[in-house]
MARVEXDREN-540493 format. One line per field, with one value per residue (C-alpha): residue in one letter; residue number from 1; x, y, z. Coordinates in nm, 4 decimals, always signed. Layout:
<nodes>
residu <- a	...
num <- NUM	...
x <- X	...
y <- Y	...
z <- Z	...
</nodes>
This chain:
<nodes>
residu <- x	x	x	x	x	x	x	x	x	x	x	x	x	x	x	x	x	x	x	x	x	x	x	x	x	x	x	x	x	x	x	x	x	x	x	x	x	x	x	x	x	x	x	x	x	x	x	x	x	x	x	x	x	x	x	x	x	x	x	x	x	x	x	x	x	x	x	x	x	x	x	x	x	x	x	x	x	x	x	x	x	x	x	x	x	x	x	x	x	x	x	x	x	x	x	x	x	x	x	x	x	x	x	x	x	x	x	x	x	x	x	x	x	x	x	x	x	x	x	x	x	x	x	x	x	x	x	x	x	x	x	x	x	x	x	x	x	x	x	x	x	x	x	x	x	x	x	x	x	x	x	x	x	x	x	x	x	x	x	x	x	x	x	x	x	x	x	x	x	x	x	x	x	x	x	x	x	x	x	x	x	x	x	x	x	x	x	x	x	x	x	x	x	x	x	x	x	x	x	x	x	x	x	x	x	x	x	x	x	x	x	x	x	x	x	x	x	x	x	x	x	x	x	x	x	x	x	x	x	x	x	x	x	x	x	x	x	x	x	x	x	x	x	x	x	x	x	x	x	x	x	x	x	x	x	x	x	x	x	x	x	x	x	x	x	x	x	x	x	x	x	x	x	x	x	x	x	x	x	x	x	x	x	x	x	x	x	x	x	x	x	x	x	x	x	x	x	x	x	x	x	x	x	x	x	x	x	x	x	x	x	x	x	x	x	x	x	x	x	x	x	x	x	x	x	x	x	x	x	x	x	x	x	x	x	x	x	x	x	x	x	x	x	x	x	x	x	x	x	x	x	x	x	x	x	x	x	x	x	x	x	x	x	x	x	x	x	x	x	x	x	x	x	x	x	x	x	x	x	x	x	x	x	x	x	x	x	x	x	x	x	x	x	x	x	x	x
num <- 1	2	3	4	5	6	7	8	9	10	11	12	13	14	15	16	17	18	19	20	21	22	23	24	25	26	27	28	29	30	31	32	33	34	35	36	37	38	39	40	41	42	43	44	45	46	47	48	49	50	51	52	53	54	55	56	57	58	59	60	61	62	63	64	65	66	67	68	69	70	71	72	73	74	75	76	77	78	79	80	81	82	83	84	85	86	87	88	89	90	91	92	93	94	95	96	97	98	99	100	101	102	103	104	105	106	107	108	109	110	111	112	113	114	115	116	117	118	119	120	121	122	123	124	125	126	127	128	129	130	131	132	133	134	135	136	137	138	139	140	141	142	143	144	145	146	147	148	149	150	151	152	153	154	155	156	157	158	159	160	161	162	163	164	165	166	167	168	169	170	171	172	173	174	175	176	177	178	179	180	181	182	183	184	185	186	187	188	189	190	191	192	193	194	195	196	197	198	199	200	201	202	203	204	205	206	207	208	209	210	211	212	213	214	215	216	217	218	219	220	221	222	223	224	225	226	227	228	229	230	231	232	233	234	235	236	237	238	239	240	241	242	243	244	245	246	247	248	249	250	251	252	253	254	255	256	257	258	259	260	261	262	263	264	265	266	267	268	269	270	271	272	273	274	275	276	277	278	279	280	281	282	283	284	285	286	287	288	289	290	291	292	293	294	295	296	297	298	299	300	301	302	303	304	305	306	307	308	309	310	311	312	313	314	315	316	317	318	319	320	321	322	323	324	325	326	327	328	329	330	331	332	333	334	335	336	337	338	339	340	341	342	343	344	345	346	347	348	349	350	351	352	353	354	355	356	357	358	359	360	361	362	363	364	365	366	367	368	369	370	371	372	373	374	375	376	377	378	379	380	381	382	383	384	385	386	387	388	389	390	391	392	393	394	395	396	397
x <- +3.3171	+3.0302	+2.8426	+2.6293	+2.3549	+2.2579	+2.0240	+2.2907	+2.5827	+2.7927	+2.8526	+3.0760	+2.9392	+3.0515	+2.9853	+2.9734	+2.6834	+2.6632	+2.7768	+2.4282	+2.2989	+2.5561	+2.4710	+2.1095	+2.1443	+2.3508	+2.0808	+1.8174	+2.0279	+2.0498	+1.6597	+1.5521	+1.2464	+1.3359	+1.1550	+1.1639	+1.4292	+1.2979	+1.1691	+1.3625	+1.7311	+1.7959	+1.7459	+1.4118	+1.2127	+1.4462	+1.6765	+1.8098	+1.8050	+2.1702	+2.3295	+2.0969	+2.1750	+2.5387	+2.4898	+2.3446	+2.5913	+2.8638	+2.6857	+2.6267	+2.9935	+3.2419	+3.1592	+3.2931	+3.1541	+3.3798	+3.6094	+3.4055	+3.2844	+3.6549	+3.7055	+3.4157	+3.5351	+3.8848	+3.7026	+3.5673	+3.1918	+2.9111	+2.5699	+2.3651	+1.9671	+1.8938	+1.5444	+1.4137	+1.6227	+1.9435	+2.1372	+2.4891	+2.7745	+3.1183	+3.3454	+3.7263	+3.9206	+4.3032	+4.5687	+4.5895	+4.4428	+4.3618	+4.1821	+3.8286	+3.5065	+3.2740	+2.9797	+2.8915	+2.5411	+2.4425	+2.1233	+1.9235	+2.0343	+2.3615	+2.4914	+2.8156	+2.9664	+2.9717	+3.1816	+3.4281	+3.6446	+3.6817	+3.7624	+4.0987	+4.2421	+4.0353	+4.1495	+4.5101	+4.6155	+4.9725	+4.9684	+4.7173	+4.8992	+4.7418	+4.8933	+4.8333	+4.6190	+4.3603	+4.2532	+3.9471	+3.7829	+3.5212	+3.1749	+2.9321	+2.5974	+2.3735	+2.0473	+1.7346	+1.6160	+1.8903	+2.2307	+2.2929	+2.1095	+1.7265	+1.3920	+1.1809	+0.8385	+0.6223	+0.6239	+0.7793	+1.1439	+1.1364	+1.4848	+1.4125	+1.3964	+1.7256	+1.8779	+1.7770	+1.9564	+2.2410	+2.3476	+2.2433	+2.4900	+2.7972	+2.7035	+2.6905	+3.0467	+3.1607	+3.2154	+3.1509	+3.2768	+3.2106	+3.0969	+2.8199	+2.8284	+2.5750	+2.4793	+2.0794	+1.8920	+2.2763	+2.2236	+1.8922	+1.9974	+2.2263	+2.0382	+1.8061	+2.0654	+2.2148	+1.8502	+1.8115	+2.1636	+2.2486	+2.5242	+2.8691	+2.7643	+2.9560	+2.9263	+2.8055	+2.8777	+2.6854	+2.7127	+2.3262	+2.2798	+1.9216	+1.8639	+1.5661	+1.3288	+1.0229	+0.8194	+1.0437	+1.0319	+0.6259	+0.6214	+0.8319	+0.6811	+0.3422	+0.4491	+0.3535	+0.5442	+0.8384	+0.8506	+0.9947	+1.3338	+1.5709	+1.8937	+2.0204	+2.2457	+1.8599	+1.6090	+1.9019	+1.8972	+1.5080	+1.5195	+1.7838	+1.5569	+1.2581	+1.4305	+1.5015	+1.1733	+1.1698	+0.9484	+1.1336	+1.0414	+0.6920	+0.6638	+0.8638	+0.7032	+0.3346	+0.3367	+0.6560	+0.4995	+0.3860	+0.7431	+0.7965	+1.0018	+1.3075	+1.3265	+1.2087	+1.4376	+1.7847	+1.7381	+1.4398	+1.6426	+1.9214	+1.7504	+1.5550	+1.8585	+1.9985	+1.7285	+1.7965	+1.9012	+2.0356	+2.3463	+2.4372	+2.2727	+2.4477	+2.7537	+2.6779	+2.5870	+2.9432	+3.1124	+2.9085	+3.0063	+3.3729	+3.4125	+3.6688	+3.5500	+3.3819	+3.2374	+3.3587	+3.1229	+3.1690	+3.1469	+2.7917	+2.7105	+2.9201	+2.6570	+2.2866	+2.4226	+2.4129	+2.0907	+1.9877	+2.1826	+1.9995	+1.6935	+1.6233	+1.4921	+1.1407	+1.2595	+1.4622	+1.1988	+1.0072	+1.1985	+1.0464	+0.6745	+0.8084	+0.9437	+0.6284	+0.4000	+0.6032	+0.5420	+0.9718	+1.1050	+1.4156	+1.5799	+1.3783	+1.5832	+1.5664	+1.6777	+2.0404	+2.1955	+2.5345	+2.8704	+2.7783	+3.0191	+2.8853	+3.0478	+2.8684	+2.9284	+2.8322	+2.6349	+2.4611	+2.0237	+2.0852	+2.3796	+2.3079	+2.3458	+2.5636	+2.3094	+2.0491	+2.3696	+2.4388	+2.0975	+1.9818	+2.3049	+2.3817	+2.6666	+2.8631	+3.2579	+3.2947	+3.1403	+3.3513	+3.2090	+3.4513	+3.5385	+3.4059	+3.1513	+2.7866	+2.5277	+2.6927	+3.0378	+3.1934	+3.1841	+3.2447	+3.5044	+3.6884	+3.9603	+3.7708	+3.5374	+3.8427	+3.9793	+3.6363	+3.6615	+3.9933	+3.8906	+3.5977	+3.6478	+3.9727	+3.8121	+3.6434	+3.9407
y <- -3.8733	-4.1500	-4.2513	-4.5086	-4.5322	-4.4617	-4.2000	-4.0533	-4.0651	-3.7439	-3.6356	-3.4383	-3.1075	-2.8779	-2.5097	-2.4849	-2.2132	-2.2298	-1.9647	-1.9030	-1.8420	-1.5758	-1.4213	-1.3996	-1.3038	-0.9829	-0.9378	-0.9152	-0.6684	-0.4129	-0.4619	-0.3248	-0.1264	+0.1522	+0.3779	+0.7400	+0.8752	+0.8810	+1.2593	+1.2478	+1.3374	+1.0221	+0.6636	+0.6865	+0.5708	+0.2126	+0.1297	+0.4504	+0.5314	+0.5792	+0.2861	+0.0603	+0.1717	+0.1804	-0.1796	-0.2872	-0.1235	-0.2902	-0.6227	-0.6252	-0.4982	-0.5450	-0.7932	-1.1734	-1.4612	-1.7328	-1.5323	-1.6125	-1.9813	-1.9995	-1.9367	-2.1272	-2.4601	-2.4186	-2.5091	-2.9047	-2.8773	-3.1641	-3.2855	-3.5282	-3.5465	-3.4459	-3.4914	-3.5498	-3.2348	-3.1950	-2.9844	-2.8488	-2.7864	-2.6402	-2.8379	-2.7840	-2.9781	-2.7895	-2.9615	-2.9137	-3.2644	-3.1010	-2.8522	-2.7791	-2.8198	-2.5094	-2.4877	-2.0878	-2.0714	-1.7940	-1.5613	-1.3579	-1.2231	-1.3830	-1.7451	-1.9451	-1.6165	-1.4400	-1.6538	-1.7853	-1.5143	-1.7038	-2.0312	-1.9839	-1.8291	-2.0016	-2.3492	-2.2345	-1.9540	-2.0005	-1.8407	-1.5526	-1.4081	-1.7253	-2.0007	-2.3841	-2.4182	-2.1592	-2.3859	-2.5027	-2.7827	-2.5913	-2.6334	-2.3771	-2.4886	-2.3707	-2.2933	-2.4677	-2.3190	-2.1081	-2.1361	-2.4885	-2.6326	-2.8028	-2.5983	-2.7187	-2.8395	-2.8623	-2.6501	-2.7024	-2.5763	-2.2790	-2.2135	-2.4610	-2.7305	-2.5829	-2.6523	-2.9884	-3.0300	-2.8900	-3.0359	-3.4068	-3.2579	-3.2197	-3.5700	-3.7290	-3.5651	-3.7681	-3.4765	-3.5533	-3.1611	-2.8939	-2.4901	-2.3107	-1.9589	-1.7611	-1.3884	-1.3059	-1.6377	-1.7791	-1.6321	-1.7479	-2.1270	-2.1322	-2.0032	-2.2911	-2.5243	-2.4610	-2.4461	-2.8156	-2.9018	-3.1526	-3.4392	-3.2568	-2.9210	-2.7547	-2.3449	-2.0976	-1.7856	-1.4798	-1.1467	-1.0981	-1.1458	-1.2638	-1.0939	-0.8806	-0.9178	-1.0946	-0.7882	-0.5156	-0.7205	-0.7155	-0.3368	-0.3193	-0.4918	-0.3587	+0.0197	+0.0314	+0.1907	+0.0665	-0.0082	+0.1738	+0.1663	+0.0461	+0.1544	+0.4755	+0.1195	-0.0433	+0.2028	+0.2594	-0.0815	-0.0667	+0.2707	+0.1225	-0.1883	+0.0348	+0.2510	-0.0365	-0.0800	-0.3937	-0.3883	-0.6701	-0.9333	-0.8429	-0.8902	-1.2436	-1.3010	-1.2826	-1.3185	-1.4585	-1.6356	-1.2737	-1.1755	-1.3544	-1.0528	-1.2185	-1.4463	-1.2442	-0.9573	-0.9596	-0.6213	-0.6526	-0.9030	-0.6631	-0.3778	-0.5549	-0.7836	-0.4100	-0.2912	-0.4685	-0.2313	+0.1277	+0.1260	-0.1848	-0.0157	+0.3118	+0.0873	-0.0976	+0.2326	+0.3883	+0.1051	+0.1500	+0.5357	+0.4273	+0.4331	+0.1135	+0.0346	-0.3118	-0.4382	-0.4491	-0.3945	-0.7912	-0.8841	-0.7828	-0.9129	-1.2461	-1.2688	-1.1256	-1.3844	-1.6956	-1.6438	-1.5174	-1.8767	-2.1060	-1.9292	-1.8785	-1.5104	-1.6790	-1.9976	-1.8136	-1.5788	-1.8324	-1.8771	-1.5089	-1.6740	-2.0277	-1.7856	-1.6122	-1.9200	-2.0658	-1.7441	-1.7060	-1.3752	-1.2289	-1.0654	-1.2180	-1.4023	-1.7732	-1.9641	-2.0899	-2.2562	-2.3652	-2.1371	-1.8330	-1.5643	-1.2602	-0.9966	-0.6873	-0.4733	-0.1277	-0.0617	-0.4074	-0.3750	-0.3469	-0.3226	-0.5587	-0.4269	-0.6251	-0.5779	-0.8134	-1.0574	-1.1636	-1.2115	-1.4134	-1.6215	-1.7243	-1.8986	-1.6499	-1.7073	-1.3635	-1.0018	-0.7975	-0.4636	-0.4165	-0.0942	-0.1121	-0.3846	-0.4221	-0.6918	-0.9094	-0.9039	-1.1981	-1.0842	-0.6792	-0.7547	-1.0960	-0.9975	-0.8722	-1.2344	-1.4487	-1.2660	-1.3035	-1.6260	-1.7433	-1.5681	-1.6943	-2.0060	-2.1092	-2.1826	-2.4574	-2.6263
z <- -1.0516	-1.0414	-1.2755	-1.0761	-1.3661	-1.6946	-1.5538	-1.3068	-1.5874	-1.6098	-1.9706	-2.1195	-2.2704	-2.5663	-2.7126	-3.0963	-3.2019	-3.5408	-3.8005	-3.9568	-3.5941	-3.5441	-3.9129	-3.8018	-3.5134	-3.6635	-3.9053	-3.6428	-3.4605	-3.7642	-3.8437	-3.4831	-3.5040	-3.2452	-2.9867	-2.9639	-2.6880	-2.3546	-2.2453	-1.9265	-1.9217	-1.6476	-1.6415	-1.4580	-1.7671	-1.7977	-2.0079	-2.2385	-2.6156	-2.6354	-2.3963	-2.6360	-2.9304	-2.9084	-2.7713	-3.0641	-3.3335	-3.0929	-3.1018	-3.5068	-3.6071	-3.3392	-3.1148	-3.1320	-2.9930	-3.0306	-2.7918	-2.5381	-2.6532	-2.6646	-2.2856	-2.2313	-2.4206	-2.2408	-1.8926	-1.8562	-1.8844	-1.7862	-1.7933	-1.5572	-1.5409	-1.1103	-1.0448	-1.4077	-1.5457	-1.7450	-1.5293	-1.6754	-1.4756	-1.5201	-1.2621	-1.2279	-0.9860	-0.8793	-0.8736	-0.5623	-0.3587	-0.0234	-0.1967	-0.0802	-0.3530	-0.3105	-0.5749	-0.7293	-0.7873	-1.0159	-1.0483	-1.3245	-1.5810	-1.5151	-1.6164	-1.6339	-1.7831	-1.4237	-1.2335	-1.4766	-1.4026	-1.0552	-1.1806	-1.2573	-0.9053	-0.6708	-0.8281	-0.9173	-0.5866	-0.6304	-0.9860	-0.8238	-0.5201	-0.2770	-0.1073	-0.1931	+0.0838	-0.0240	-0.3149	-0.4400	-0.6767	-0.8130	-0.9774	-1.1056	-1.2459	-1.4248	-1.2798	-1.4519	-1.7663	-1.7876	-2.0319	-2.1042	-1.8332	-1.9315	-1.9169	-1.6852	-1.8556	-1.5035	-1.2255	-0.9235	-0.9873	-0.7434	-0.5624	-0.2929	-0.5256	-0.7279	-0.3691	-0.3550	-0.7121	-0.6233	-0.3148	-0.5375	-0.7789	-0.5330	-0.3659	-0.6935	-0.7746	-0.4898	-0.3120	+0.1501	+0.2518	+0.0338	+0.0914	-0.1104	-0.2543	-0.4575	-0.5244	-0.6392	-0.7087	-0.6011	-0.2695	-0.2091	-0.3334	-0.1209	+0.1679	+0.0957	+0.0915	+0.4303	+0.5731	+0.3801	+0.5053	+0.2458	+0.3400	+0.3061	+0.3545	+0.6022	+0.5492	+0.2922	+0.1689	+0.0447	-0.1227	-0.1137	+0.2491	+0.2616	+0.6585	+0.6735	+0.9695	+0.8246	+0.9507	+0.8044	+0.4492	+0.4580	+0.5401	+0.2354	-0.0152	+0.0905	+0.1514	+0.4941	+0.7704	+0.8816	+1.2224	+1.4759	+1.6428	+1.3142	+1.3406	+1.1043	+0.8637	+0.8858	+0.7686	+0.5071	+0.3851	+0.3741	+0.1128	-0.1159	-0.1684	-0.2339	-0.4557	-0.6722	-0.8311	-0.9339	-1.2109	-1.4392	-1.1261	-1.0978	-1.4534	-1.4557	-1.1459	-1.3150	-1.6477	-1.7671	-2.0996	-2.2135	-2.2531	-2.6132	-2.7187	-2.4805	-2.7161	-3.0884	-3.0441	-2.9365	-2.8988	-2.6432	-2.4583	-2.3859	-2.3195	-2.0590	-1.9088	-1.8675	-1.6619	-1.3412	-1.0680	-1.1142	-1.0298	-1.2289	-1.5516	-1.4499	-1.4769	-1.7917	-1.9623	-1.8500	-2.0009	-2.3660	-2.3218	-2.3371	-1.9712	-1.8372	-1.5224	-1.3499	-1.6474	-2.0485	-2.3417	-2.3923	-2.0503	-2.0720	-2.4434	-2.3655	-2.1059	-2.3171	-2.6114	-2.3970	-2.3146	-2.6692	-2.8380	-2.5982	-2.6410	-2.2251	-2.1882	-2.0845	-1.9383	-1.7242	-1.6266	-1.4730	-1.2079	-1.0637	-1.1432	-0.9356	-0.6451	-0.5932	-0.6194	-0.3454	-0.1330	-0.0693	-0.0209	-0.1921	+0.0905	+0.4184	+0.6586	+0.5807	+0.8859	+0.8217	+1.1414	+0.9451	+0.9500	+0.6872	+0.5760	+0.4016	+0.1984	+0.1770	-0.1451	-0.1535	-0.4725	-0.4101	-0.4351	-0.0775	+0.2031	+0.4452	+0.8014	+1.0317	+1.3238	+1.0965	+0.9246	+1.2945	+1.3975	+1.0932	+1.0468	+1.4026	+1.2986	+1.1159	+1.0867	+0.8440	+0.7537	+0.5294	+0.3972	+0.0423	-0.0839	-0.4591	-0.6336	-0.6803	-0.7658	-0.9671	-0.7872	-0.8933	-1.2613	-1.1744	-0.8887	-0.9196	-0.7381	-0.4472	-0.4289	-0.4531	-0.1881	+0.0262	-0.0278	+0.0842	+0.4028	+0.4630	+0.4564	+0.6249	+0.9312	+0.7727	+0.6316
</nodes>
């Protein structure tokens, strides 16, 4: 690593929440002031009575945190100020020297927490059913004003700009070849990177494909027709992202500084981190109904109390208000000339058809459609992104 100035130095970083912030945050828990029950027998009101309460009673009596800051302190963590901002990054080098560096961006509400489970067989294959030349040095950031990383205290920090950090970040690691990868905010990073084309990057790789037409994503957004001649996979795609809803972004994206109860009520926080697509929260409520599937009961509270400990529920939010002010799409095609693979997972906000992947990624080396997985697949479906990976990328090597 280089440290080349005082201002570029890399510093070591480590986890230690103190006890009285876990007591209080228990006690908080237990004095919730709660709603009535919703007076629908579904989900279509938000976040439900019973998936939140059980949360809760898991989160005051059962649940342990220092497993996880545990976990976390076991991988080598880092800080350097890019562009006038603390940004912290887990980065893990394998043992293996021809191994090839790939940075994970992450989205909302996710953190370091989702792809950890990756760290360990992309940088170690051998030990994980892979071969010594499927390894990979690997860092994972954290996005501004969220986790560990700083909060931004100006505007400015919309994804384009995150891109701009992150590609500083791998150059500063010392780093001349290196691939990107990123799901929700991740995905649109990394988009932004390969459009930026940073020195060293040489291909990217997606499980939110960002490849709708820019005038099927207006007709969209503004409920307008669609127009005519999509394709039965492409007027599909266009439902599932309208059936989605949304309403958490347009909040963030508007008004993220009214949303003080992110950071008051631990409660609050969860139930809204919950909330962000259906079939995730039909998922999350399974697994708080005793149902082991995807993700655990602390998979998702490992997650809600990094952002409750560093205090980000409205920092992190602002990233929706940044997006918006910079007029960027979520899903609209970006312009990426570099080699792109994309992995298509079928309870994602939206299965990307392969008619619009090849047409908005010219250059695409890989399209895999997997089996089982949704929005957050790197946390729900390890196995299946490590896999996706290797793939992906061997071309490149």
């Amino acid at each position: 690593m280089t440290t080349t100035t005082e201002k570029n130095a890399i510093r070591p970083f480590h986890v230690n929440v103190p006890e009285e912030e876990l007591i209080e945050l228990r006690r908080r828990i237990n004095a919730t002031r709660w709603p009535e029950k919703e007076t629908v027998s579904d989900q279509s009101q938000g976040t439900q009575l019973a998936t939140i309460q059980e949360l809760a009673r898991y989160w005051a009596n059962e649940y342990d945190w220092r497993k996880i800051e545990a976990k976390i302190n076991a991988l080598p963590h880092f800080i350097t100020e890019i562009d006038g901002l603390d940004i912290h990054f887990i980065h893990v080098r394998s043992k293996h020297e021809d191994a090839m560096p790939i940075i994970i961006a992450h989205g909302w509400p996710g953190s370091i927490i989702e792809q950890m489970k990756l760290v360990e067989p992309l940088t170690n294959p051998t030990e994980h059913g892979g071969d010594a030349s499927d390894a990979f040095h690997v860092v994972i950031p954290s996005m501004p004003g969220y986790g560990f990383s700083g909060k931004p205290t100006t505007t400015g920090w919309d994804p384009t700009r995150i891109a701009r950090a992150y590609g500083e970040l791998m150059n500063r690691l010392g780093y001349t070849k290196y691939v990107a990868q990123g799901g929700d905010w991740g995905a649109i990073v990394v988009d932004f990177m390969g459009v930026q084309e940073p020195e060293g990057l040489i291909g990217l790789h997606t499980n939110m494909a960002g490849v709708i037409p820019p005038e099927v994503d207006a007709a969209i957004w503004s409920g307008n027709p669609l127009p005519h001649g999509l394709s039965e996979d492409e007027k599909k795609a266009c439902e599932q992202v309208g059936e989605n809803k949304f309403a958490y972004a347009g909040m963030m994206g508007t008004r993220p500084q009214t949303l003080t109860g992110l950071v008051d009520s631990p409660v609050g926080l969860a139930a809204f981190m919950l909330d962000h697509d259906w079939k995730s929260l039909d998922l999350i409520s399974r697994s708080f109904a005793g149902v082991k599937e995807g993700l655990t009961r602390d998979d998702v509270l490992d997650n809600i109390s990094l952002f409750w400990f560093t205090n980000s529920g409205v920092s992190a939010s602002r990233l929706y208000w940044e997006n918006s002010k910079a007029g960027h799409s979520f899903f609209a095609v970006k312009g990426v000339k570099l080699p792109v693979a994309v992995s298509v997972f079928p309870d994602e906000l939206y299965e990307a058809p392969k008619s619009w992947v090849e047409k908005a990624y010219p250059n695409l080396i890989h399209f895999n459609k997997l089996p089982k997985g949704g929005h957050f697949a790197a946390w729900e479906q390890p196995e299946y992104i490590t896999s996706e990976l290797r793939t992906a990328f061997k071309s490149l090597r």
